[in-house]
N, C-alpha and C positions, 0 to 999 in steps of 0.2 A: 326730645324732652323726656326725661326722665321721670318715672311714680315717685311719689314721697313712701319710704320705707317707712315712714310712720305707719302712713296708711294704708300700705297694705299691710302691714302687720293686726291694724284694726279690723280691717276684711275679715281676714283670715280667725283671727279671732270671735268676730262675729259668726262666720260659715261655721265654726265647730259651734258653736254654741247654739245656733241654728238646726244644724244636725243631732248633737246629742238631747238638746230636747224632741224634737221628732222622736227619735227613736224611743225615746221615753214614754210618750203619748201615745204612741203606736202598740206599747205590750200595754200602757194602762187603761188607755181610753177603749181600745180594742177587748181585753177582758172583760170590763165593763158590760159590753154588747155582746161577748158571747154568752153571757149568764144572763144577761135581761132578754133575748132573742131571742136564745138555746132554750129558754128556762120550761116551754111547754114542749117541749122537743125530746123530753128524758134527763133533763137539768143539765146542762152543760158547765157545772160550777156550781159554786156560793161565795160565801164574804171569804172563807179562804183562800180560794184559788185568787180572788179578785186582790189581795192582800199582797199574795206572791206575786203576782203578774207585775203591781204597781213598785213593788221592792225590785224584782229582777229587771224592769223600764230602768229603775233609775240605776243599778247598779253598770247595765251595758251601755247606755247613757252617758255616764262617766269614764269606760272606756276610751267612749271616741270622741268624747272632748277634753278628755283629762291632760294630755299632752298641754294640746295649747293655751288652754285658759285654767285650767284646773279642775273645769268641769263645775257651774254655778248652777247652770240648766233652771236657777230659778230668781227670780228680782229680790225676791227679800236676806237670797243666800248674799246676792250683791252689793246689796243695801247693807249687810253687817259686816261685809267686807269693808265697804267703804270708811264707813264709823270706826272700824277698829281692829282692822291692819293694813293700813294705806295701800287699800284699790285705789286705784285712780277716778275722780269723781265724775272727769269728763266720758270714762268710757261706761259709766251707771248706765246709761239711758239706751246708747246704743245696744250692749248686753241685753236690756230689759227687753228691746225693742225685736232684734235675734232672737230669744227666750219663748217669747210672744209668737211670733211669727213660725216658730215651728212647731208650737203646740197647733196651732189655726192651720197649718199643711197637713201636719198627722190628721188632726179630728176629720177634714174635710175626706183624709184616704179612707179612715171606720168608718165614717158616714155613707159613702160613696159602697164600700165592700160588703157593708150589714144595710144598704137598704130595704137590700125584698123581705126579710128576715123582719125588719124594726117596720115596715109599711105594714107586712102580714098581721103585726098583734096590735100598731098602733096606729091604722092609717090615719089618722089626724094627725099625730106626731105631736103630743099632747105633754103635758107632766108628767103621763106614765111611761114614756120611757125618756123624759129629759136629762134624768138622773144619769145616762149613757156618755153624757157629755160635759157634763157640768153638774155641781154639787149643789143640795139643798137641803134645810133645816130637814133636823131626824130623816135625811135620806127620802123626805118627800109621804111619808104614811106616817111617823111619828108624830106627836106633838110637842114640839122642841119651837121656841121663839126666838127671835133675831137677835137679841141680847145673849141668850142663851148659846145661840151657835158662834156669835163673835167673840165671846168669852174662851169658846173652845177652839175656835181659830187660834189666837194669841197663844193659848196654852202651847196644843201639837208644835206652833211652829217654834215656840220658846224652846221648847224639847229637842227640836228639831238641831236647832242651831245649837245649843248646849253641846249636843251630843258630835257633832258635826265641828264644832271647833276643840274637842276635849280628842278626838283621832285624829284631827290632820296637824296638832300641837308639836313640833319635835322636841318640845323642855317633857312634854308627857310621854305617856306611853303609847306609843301611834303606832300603828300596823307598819312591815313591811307598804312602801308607797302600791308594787303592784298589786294587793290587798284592800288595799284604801275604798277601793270603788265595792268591792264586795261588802264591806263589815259598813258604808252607807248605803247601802241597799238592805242587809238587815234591819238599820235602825228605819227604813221608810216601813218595812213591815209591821217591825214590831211596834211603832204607832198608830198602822192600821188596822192591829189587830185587835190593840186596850183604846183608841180614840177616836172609830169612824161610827160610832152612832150619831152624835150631834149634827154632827155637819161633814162628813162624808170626807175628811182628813185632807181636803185640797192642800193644804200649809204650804200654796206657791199659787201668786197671783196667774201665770203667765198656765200653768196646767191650767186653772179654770174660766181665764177668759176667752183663753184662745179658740179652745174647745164650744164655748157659748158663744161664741163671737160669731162660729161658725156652722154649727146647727141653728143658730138663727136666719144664719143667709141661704141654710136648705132647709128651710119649713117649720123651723119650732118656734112659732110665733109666741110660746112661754117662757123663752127663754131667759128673760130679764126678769123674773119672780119666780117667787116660788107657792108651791101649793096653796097658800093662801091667798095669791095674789098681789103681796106683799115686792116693793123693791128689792131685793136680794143679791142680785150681781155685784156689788159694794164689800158685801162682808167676807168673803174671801180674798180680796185683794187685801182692804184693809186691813183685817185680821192680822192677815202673816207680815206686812209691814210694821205693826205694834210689837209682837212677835219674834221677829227675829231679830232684833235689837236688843230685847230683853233679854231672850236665849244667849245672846253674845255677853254682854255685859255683868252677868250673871255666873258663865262661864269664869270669864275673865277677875272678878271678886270672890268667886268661892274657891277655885282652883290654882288658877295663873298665877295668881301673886305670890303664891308661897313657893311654886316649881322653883327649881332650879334654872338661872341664865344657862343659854343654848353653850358656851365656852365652860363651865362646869358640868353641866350633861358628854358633852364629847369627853372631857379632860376621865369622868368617872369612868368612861366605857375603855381605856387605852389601859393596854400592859403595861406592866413596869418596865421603864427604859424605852420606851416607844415615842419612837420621835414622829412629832407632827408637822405636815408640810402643807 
């Protein structure tokens, strides 16, 4: 009896996408913990290093799953796929589900690597270093409220997507493809750079639950609030799904519709007397 080539093609699509988020939470969620670990050690980082580290996750990220799926690495990038340019809607949830499932392996490997390190400053494993794994209003010592930080959810990931569907356009100006993954790795920075006070720039469900999901299941018994105590694990999911619809759609009315059709873009780029096949 033979496999359904469907379905492994779904596998396989899921394993990359499984893999290149890993790989992604592995430089983010891992930086994260060398500045909060490192930090009485002779500073191992700050919000810079931790900026690059989350832009250079997602850029090698997209390497190794760019091939097969295009490289989503996050639910809400899939979610605006799906709304508006015919993903397919049945494979939403599996993506999300892959997505998820390799941020929650990463987190568990920086979890497991920066123990004696995160025990040594925090042995309760408290709010002060929850921030390691999972985001919170003003990064956890601010005063920043849950309206405030979903607001800025929505914003980054509006951004996010904007920017994310205006390079991978071919009516636009879109990088060379093996570029692609590098110039979206800048744009994760440069939003960490202008938009991780409020709410620590998660703009992907799947980076911040996976990660909470699973310092929860190794001792962060805070992990579902934040500093205040407050429910919290909501608004980063929700956020970036209000969010990256808008970022799409947005895209799509301000820019898209005046491009040029993908047959007028080729037709402009050809020599005179260049015959196309």
């Amino acid at each position: 009896m033979t496999e359904n080539p469907r379905k492994l093609g779904l596998v396989g699509e899921m394993a990359a996408e499984f893999a290149g988020t890993l790989i992604l939470i592995l430089f983010g969620v891992g930086v994260v913990a060398q500045v909060v670990s490192g930090g009485s050690a002779g500073g191992l980082g700050n919000h810079n290093s931790i900026a690059w580290g989350w832009g250079l996750g997602v850029t090698f990220g997209i390497y190794v799953a760019g091939r097969l799926t295009g490289a989503h690495l996050n639910p809400a990038v899939t979610l605006a796929l799906a709304l508006f340019r015919d993903f397919s809607w049945s494979k939403v949830a599996p993506y999300a589900l892959a997505q998820t499932a390799g941020a929650f392996v990463a987190a568990l490997i920086v979890r497991a690597a920066y123990n004696d390190t995160l025990s040594a400053i925090d042995p309760q494993h408290t709010i002060a270093t929850q921030g390691v794994f999972s985001t919170l209003p003003g990064n956890g010592t601010l005063p920043v409220g849950t309206t405030a930080a979903l607001i800025d959810q929505i914003i980054g990931t509006a951004i996010l997507l904007f920017l994310i569907f205006a390079v991978t356009d071919p009516r636009n100006s879109a990088p060379l493809a093996n570029l692609t993954p590098v110039v979206v790795g800048f744009i994760v920075l440069a939003i960490g750079i202008a938009w991780g006070t409020n709410a620590g720039y998660a703009i992907n469900p799947a980076r911040d639950f996976g990660p909470r999901l699973a310092s929860f299941l190794t001792g962060y018994g805070t992990a579902w609030r934040d500093q205040n105590g407050s429910l919290y694990f909501w608004v980063p999911i929700v956020g970036p799904l209000i969010g990256a619809p808008l970022g799409a759609v947005l895209y799509d009315q301000l820019v898209r519709r005046f491009l040029p059709l993908e047959d007028a873009v080729e037709e402009s780029t050809e020599e005179p007397g260049e015959v196309r096949t």
